[in-house]
GULUMZA-476761 format. One record per residue: x, y, z of N, C-alpha, C, CB in turn; residue in three letters. Coordinates in steps of 0.001 Angstrom, whole numbers, plus 524288, in hexadecimal, padded with zeros to 5 digits. Glycine has a CB too. Layout:
XYZXYZXYZXYZALA
...
END
This chain:
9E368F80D60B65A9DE6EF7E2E0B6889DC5AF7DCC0BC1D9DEEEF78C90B428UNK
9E042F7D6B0BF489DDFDF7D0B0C5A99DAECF813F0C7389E271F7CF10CA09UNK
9DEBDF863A0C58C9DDF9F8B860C7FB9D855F8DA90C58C9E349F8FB50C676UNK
9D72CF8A1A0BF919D21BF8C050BCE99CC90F88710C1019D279F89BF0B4E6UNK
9CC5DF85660C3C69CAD7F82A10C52C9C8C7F85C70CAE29CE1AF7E7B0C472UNK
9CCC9F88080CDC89CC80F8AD60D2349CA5BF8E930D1BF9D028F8BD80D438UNK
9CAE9F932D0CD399C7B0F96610CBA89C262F966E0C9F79C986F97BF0C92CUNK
9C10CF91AB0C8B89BC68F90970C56D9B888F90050CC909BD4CF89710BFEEUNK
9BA33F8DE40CCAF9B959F8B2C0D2179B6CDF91910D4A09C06DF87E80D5A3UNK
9B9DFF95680D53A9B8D7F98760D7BA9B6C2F9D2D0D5949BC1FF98C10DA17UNK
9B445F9D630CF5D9B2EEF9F130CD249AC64F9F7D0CDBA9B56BF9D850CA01UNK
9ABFBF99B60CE4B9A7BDF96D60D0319A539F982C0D4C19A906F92500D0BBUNK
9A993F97DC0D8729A630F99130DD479A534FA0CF0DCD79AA74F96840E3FDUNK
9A939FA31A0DA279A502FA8740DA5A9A188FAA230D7CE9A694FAC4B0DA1FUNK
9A18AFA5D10D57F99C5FFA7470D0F499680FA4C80D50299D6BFA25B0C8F8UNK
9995FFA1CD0D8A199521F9DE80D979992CBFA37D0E1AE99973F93C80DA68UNK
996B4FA5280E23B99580FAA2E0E58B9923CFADDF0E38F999E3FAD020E6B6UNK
9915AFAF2A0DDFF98E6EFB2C60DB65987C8FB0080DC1499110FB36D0D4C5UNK
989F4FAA5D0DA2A98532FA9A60DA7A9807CFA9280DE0198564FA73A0D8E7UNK
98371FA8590E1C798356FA55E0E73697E7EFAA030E96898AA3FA50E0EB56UNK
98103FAFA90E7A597E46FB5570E99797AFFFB6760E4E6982CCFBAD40EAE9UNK
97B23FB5AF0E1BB975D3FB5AA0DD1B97158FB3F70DE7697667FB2680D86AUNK
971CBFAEE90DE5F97027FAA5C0DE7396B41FAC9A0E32497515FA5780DFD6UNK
96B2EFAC0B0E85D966E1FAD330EB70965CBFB1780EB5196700FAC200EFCCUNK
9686EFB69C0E9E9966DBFBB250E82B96223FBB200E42A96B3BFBD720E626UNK
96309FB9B90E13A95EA9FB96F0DB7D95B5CFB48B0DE2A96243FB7570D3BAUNK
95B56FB1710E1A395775FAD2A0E3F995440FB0000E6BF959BFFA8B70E77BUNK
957A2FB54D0EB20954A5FB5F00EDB29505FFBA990EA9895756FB6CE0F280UNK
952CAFBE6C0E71394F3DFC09E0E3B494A7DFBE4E0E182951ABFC1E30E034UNK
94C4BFB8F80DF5A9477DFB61A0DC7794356FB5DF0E23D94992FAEAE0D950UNK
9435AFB2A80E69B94176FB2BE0E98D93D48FB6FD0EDA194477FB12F0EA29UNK
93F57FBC690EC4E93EBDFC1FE0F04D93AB6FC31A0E89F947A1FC7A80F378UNK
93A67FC1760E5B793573FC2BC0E2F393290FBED60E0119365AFC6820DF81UNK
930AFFBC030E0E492C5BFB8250E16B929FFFB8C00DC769285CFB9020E626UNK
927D3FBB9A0DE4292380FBEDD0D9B392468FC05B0D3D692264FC44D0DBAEUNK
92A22FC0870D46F92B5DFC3480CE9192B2CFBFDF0CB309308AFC5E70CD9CUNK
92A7DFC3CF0C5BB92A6FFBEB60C16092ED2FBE1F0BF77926F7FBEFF0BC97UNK
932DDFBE2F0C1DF938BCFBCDF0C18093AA6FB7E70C4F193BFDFC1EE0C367UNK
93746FB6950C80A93804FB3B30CD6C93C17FAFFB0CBF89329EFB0A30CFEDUNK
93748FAC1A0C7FD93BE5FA6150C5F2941A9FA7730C4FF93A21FA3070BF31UNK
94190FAB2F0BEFD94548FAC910BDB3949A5FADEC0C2A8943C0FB0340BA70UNK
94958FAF4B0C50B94CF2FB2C70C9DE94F5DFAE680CDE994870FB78D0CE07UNK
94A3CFAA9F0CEA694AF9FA7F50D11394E31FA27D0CF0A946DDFA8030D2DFUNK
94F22FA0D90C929950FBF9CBA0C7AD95587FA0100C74D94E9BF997D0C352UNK
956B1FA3D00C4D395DB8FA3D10C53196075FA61C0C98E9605AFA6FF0C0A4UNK
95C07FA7810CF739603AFA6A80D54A9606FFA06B0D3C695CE0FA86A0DD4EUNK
95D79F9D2F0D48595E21F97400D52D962C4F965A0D23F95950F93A00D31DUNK
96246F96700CC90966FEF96930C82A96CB8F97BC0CA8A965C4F9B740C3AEUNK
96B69F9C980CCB597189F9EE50CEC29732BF9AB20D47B970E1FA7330D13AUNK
9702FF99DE0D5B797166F98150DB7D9730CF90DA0D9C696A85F99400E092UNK
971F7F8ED10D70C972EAF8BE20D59F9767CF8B300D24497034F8AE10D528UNK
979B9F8E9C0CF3797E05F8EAB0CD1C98170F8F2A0D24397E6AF92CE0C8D6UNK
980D6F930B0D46F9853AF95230D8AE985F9F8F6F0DC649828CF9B5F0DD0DUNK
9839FF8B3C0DC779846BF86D10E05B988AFF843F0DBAC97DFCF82A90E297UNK
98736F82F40D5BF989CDF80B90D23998DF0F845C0D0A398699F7F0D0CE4BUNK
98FC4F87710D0EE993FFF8A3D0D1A99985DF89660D6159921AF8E980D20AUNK
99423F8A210DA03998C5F878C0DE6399A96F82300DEA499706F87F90E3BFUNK
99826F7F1C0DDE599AB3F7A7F0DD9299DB4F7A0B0DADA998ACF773B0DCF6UNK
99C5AF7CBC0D5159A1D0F7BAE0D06A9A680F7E510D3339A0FCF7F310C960UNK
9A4BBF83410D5539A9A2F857F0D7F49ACCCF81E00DAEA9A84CF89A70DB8DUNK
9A87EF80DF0DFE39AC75F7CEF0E35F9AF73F78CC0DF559A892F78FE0E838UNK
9AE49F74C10DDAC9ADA0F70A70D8C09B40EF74030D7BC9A6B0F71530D2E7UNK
9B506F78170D4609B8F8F7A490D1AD9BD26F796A0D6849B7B7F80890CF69UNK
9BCCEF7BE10DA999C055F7D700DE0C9C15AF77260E14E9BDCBF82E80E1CAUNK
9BEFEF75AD0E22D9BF34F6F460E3BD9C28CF6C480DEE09B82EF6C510E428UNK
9C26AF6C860D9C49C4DFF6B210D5149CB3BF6C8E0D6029C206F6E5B0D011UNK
9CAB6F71520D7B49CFAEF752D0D9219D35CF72440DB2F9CEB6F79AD0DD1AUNK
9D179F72860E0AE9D38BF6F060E4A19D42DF691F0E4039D095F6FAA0E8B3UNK
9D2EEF67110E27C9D2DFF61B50E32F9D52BF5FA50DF1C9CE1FF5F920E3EFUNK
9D60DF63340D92C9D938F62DE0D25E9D491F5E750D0FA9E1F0F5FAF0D193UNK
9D1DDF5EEA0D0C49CCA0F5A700CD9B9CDD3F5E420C94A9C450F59C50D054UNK
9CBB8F59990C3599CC2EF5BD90C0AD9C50FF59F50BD569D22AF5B130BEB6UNK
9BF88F5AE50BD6B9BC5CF58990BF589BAD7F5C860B93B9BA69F58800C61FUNK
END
């Protein structure tokens, strides 16, 4: 159960690295075309992604802090 805890933990944070490079990639796309009639769309799921990837990391840290410390929360 510990070792599932440590993993999760760090599962998290690479999921939360993926996002991390999505995330302003597709922001900065939405942004570099203004004009398109895709704009919103493009532009709410960089926001979407970039905002998971902050709530990701915390659960990550959160997991790995759990790790260390044996909380059982």
């Amino acid at each position: 159960m510990k070792k599932n805890k440590l993993s999760s933990g760090f599962k998290k944070l690479l999921i939360t690295v993926f996002l991390m490079f999505t995330g302003p990639v597709i922001l900065y796309q939405a942004f570099s075309n203004v004009g398109h009639q895709w704009y919103y769309i493009v532009l709410i799921l960089g926001l979407i992604l970039c905002i998971l990837s902050l709530i990701t990391f915390f659960s990550g840290i959160k997991s790995i802090i759990n790790y260390i410390f044996d909380k059982d929360l």
